[in-house]
Structure formats: C-alpha cells, structure tokens
C-alpha positions in Angstrom: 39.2 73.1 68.6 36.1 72.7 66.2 34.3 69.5 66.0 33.5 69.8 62.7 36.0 67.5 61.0 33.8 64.6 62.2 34.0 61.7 59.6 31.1 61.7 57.1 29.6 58.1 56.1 30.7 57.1 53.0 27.8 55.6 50.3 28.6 52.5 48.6 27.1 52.3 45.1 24.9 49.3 45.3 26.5 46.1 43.1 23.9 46.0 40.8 24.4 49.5 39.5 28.0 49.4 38.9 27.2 46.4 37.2 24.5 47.5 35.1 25.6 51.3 34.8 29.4 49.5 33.1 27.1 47.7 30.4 25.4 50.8 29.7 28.0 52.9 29.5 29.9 50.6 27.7 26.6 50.1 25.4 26.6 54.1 24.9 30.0 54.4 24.0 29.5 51.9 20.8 26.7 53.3 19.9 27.8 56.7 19.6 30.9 55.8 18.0 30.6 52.2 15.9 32.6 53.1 13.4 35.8 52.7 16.3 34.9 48.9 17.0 33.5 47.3 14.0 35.8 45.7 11.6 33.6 45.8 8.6 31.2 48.3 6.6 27.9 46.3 8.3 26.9 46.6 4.5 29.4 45.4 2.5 28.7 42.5 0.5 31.3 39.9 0.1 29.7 36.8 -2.0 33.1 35.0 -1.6 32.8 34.7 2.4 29.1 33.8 2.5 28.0 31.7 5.7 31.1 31.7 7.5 31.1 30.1 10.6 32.8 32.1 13.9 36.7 32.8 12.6 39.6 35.4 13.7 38.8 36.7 10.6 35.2 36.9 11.2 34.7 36.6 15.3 30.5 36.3 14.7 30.6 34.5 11.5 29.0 36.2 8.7 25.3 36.0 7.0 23.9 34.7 3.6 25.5 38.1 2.2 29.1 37.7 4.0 28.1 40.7 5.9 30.4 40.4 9.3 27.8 40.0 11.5 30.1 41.4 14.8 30.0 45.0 12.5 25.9 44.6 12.1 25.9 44.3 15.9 28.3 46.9 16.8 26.5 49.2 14.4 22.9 47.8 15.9 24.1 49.6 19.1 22.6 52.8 17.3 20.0 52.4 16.6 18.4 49.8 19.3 19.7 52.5 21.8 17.9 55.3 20.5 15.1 53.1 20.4 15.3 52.5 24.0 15.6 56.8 24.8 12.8 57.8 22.2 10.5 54.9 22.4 10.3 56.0 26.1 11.3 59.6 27.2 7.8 61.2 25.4 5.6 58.5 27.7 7.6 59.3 30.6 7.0 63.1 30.4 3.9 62.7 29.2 2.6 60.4 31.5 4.6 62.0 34.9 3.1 65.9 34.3 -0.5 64.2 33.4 -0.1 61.7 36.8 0.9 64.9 38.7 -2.6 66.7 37.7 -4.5 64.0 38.0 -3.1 62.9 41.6 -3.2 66.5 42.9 -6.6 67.2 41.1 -8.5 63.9 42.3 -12.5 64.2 42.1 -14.0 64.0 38.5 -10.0 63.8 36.6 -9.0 61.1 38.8 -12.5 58.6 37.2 -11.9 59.6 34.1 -8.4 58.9 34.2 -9.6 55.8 35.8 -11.3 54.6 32.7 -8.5 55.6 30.2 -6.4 53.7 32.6 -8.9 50.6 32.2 -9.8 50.7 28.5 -5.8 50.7 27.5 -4.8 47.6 30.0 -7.8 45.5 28.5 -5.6 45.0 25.8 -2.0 43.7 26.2 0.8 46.2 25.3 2.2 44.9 22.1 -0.9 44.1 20.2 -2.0 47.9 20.4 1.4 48.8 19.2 1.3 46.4 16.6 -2.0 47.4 15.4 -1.4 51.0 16.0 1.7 50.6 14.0 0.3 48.8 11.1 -2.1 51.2 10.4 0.3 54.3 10.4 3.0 52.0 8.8 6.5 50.1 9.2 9.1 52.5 10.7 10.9 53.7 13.9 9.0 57.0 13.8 6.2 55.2 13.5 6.9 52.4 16.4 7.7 55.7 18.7 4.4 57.3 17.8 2.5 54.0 18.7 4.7 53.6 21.7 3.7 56.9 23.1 0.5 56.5 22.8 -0.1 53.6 24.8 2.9 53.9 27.2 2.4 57.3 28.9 -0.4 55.2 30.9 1.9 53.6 33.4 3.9 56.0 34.1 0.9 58.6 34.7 -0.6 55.7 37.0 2.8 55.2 39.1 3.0 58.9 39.4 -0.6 59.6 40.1 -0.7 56.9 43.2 2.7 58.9 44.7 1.1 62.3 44.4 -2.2 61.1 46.3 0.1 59.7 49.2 2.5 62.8 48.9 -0.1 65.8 48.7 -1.7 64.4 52.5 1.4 65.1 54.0 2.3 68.3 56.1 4.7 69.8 53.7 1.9 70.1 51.2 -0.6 72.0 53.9 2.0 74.2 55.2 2.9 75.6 51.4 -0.9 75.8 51.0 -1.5 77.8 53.7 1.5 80.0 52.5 -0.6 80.9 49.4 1.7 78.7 47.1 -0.2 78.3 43.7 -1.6 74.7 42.6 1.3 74.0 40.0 4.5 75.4 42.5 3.0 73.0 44.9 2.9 70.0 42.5 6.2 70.6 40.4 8.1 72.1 42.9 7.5 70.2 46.3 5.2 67.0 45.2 6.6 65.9 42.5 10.4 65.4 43.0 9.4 63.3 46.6 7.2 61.3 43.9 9.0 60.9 41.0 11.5 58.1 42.1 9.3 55.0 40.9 9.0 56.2 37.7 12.8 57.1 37.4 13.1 53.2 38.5 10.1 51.7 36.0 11.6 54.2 33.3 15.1 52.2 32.8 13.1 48.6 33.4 10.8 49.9 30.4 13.7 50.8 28.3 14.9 47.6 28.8 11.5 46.5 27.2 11.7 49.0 24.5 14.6 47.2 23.2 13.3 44.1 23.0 9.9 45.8 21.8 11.9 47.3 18.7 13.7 44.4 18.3 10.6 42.2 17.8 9.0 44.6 15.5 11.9 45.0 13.6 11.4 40.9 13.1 8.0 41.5 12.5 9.2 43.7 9.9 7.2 46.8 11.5 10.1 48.5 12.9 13.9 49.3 11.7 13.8 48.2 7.8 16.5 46.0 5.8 18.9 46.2 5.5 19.7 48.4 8.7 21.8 47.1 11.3 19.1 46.2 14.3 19.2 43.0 16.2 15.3 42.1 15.5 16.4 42.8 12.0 19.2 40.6 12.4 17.5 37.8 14.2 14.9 37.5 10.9 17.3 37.9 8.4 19.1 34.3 10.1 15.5 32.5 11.1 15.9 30.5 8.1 19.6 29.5 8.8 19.6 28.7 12.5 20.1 25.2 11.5 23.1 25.7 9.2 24.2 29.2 10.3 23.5 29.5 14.0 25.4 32.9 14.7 23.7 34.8 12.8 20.5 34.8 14.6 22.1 34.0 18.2 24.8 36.6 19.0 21.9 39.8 18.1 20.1 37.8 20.5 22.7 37.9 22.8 23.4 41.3 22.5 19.6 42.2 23.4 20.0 40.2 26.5 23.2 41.7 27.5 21.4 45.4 27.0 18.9 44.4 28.7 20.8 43.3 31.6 22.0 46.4 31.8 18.9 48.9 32.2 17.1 46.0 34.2 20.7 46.2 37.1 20.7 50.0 37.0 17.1 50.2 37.5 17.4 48.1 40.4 20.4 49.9 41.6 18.9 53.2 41.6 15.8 52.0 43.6 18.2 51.2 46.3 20.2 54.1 46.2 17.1 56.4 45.9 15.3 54.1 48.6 18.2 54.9 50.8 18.1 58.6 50.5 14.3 59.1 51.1 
C-alpha cells in the first residue's frame, strides 16, 4: 500500500489577516456598491432636518444641510478607496522595476539613486505633496500625480536593498552561468524572492494614502465639495464640533476603521509570506 496519503499540515491564516482582510472586504463591498447601504441621496438637501443629532431616523445625525451623514460615509467608501489603489499602485510599480535595476545594476545607478533617495527624504512626505499639489492644483488627479512622484522612492529603496541581498545568492550564479539574460534574471528569479516587503509596506502605505487624501481633502487640495470624502466631511463639521459633534467624528471613525484594516492585513501577510520563505 502507497504511503502517499500522509496528512499534509494544515496553514492557519494568521488572526490579524482575517481580521483586517473582513474590514477590507467589507470596506470593498460598500464602496463598489453604496447605493445598497445608504439610506439617503448623500446630496439631498433637507433644510427642515438641519443639525440633527444621532436618531433611527438619522443613525449619524445629519450636517448644517440635513445631509444624512451615514449616506456621505457610505458613499465616502468610493472614493477614499480608490484613493488608497491609485494614490499607490503607480509608486509601487514604479518604484519595484526601478529598485530591481538599480539593486541588480549597483556601481554608478546605485549613487545616483543614492542621492535621489537623499534629496526627496530631506523633506517630509506631505509638505512635497502639498506643495507639489498646489502648484498643479486642487484635485484627486492631481493628489495621485503628486503622490507618485514622491512615493515610488520607498518602494524602489525596499526593493533595491532585497535585490543586493538576493542577486549574491547561488540561484542567481547558476542562471548566469546558464547564459540567462540580465532582465530574466531580475524579473524572473530575483525579484519574486524580493518583492515580499514591498507587498507588506504597499497595504501599510495605503493605509496612509487614506488618511493622506483625507487630510488634503480638509485642506481643501484633494476631493472637492460637495463630494462624499471623510477629509471633506471632517471640514465641512470643524466649525460645529461643539454643537454638532457627529458630523466631524463618525468620518473620522470611518478612516480609523479603514485603516485598521490595511494596517492588520499588512501584518498578516508578512507573517504568512514570512512563513513560506
């Protein structure tokens, strides 16, 4: 008789990325579909329910317009969610094909990716988006653009480091010496043993893009009134947190929730992928 049916080890999915991966999912599914959960047109005007506090009717309250505020932060979902995918996927495969050269390349690239590396930390993050962003203008398009810019950076740094530590290693001779070109050898065999780190730092920063959104949508550099974003949200109640608390808190909420979220998955998958290498 075979041997073969031998029990195989069963993986347990780490706590934090059930737990994280449920709020995003759960964050995905409103934001593709808002229209399913919210109660109200996040736009409708209603001047006899102005300042509401928290009711059946109204679970959130509503704002100085009588705009539910539960619909504006179902409908938020949207857009702070693409925020977090487009405000981050161009630095992330930017950054990862320009680390892998640069890693793999070493010599004269690796200096003067040094100094770009230097010149863009000297300043902290958000005030070069914020100046980048003012001088191309308020919008999303325009926070993405700014975003990119700076962002690809880190990722080409974490990516960079790995390759150096990756390309030393045997299974990098051995498809030298089969006559493998420079690029099969970096995208084929280097890179996916390197790539893990920057899987892990990409959900952390899109945890970061949602509060970087948010806070130039309060700045009044990012999403515009009167859209339904939570940095939107939070400036439209600023004046009103005394008399009209909810207004301001529950976006608030909602951002720390999402966050939450990309912040347990990340750490889930760096466990998981941890456990696998």
């Amino acid at each position: 008789m075979s041997d073969t049916a031998a029990p195989r080890a069963r993986m347990i999915l780490p706590r934090p990325l059930i737990i994280g991966g449920a709020i995003l999912l759960a964050s995905v599914v409103v934001g593709l579909f808002p229209a399913l959960f919210a109660p109200f047109d996040p736009n409708a005007f209603d001047y006899g329910a102005l300042l509401q506090a928290p009711s059946w009717a109204h679970p959130m309250g509503t704002d100085n317009f009588g705009r539910d505020v539960l619909s504006r932060v179902i409908h938020a979902y949207t857009i702070d969610m693409q925020i977090a995918v487009f405000a981050t996927i161009v630095p992330f495969v930017f950054g990862t094909i320009i680390g892998a050269l640069v890693g793999y390349a070493g010599g004269w690239a690796e200096a003067l990716f040094g100094r770009i590396v230097d010149a863009v930390i000297t300043f902290p993050f958000l005030v070069l988006v914020i100046a980048i962003v003012s001088v191309l203008g308020p919008g999303l398009v325009n926070m993405y653009i700014a975003v990119g810019v700076v962002g690809w950076v880190f990722y080409a740094r974490i990516i960079a480091a790995e390759i150096k530590v990756q390309k030393r290693l045997d299974y990098a001779d051995a498809g030298r010496a089969m006559g493998y070109t420079h690029l099969r050898i970096i995208f084929r065999h280097l890179l996916p043993n390197a790539i893990t780190p920057a899987i892990v730092y990409w959900m952390t920063d899109m945890a970061l893009a949602i509060l970087l959104g948010s806070s130039l949508g309060y700045l009044g550099l990012g999403a515009q009134p009167p859209a339904a974003e939570w940095g939107v949200q939070i400036a439209d109640g600023k004046n009103f947190m005394a008399t009209a608390w909810w207004i301001s808190v529950f976006p608030g909420l909602a951002i720390v929730l999402t966050g939450l979220g990309f912040s347990l998955t990340g750490d889930g998958l760096a466990e998981v992928l941890r456990t696998k290498r």
